[in-house]
Biotite code that builds the C-alpha atoms (Angstrom):
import biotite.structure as struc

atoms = struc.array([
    struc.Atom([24.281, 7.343, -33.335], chain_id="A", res_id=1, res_name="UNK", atom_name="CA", element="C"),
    struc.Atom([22.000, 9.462, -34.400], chain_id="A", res_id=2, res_name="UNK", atom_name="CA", element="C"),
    struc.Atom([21.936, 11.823, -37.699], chain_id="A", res_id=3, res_name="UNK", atom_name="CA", element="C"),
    struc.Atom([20.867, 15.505, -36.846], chain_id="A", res_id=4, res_name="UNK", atom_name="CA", element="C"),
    struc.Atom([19.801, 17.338, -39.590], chain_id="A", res_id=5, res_name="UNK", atom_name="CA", element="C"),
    struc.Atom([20.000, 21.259, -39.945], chain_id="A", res_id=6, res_name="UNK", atom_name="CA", element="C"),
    struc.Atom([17.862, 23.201, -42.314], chain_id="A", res_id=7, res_name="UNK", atom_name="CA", element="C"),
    struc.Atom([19.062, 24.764, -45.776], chain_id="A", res_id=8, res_name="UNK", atom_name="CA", element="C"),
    struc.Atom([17.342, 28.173, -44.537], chain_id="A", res_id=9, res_name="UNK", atom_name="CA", element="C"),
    struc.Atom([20.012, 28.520, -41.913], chain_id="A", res_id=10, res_name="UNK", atom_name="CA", element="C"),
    struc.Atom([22.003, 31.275, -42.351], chain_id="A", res_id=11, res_name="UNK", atom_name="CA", element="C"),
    struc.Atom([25.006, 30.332, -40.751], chain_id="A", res_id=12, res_name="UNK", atom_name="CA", element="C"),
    struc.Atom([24.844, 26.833, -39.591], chain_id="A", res_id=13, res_name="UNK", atom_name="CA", element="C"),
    struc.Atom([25.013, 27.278, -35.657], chain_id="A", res_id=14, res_name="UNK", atom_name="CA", element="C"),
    struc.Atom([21.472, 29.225, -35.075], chain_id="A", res_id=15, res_name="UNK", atom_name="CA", element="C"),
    struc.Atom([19.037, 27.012, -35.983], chain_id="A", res_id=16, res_name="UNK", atom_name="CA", element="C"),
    struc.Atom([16.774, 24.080, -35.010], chain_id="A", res_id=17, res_name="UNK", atom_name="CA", element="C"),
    struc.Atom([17.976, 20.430, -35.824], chain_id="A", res_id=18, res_name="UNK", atom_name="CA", element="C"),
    struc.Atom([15.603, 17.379, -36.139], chain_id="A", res_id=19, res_name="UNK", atom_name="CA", element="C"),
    struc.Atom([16.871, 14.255, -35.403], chain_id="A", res_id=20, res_name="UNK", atom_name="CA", element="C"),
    struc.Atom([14.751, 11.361, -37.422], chain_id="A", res_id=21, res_name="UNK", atom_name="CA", element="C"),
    struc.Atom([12.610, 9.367, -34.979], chain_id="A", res_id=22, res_name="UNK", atom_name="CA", element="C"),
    struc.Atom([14.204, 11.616, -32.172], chain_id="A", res_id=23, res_name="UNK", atom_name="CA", element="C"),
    struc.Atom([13.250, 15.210, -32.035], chain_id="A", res_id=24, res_name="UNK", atom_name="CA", element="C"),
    struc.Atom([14.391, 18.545, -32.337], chain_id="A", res_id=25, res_name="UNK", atom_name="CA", element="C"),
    struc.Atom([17.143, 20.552, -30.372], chain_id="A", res_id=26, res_name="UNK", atom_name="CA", element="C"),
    struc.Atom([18.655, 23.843, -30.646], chain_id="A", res_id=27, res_name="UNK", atom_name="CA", element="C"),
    struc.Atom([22.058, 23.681, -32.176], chain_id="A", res_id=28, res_name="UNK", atom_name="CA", element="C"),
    struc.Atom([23.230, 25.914, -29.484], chain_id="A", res_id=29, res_name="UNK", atom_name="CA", element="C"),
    struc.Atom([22.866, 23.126, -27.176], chain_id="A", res_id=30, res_name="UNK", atom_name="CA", element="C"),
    struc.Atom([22.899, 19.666, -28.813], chain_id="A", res_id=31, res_name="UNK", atom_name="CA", element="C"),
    struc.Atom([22.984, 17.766, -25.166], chain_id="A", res_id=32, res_name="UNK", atom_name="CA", element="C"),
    struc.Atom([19.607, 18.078, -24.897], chain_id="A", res_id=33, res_name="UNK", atom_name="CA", element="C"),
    struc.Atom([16.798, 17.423, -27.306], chain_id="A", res_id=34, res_name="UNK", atom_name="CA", element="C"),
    struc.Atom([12.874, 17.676, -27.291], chain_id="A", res_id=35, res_name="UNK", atom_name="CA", element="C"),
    struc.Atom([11.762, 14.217, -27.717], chain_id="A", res_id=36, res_name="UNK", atom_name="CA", element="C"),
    struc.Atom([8.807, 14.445, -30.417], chain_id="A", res_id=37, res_name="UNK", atom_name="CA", element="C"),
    struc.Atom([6.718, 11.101, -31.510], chain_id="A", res_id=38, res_name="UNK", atom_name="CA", element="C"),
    struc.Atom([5.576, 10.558, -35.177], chain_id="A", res_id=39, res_name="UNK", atom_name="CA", element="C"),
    struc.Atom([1.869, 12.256, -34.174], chain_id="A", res_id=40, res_name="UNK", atom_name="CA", element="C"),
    struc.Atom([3.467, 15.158, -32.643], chain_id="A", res_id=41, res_name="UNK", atom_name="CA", element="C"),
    struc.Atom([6.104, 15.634, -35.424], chain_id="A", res_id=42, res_name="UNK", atom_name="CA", element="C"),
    struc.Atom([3.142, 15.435, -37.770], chain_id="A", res_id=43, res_name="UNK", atom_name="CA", element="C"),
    struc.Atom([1.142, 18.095, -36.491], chain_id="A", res_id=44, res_name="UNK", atom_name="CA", element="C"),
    struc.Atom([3.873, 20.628, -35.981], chain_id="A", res_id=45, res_name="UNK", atom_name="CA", element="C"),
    struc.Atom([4.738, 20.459, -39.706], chain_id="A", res_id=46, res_name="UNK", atom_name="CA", element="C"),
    struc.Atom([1.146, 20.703, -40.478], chain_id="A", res_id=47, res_name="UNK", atom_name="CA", element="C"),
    struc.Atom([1.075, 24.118, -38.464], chain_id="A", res_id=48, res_name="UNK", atom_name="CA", element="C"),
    struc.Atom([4.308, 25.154, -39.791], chain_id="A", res_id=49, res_name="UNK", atom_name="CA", element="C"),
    struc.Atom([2.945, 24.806, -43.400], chain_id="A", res_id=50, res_name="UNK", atom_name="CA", element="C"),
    struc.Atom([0.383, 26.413, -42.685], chain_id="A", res_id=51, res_name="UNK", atom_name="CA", element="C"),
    struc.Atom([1.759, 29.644, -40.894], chain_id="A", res_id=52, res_name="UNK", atom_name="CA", element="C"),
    struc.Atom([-0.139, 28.743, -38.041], chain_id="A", res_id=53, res_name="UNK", atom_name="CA", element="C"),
    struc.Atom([2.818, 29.074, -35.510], chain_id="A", res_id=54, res_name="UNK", atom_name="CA", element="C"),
    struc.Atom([3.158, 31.614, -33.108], chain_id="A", res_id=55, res_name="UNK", atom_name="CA", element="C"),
    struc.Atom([6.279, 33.243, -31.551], chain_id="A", res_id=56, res_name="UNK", atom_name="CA", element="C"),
])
């Protein structure tokens, strides 16, 4: 089974993104389904999120 984890800067605990180690991400609106993300990937989207390089 796999652990989903939410993040602390959720403000109520059912809007947010969960990441899944070695899995992915999903909304936590609809945990069926997940966005499967490998360790390159996973790596570069923190990078950008660090960096405030995301976009909307």
């Amino acid at each position: 089974m796999i652990e989903w984890r939410k993040s602390t800067y959720s403000p109520n605990g059912t809007d947010c993104v969960e990441v899944g180690h070695g899995v992915g991400v999903r909304d936590s609106k609809a945990p069926t389904t997940h966005l499967a993300l490998g360790p390159a990937a996973w790596s570069a989207f923190l990078t950008a999120a660090k960096a405030d390089k995301l976009t909307r």
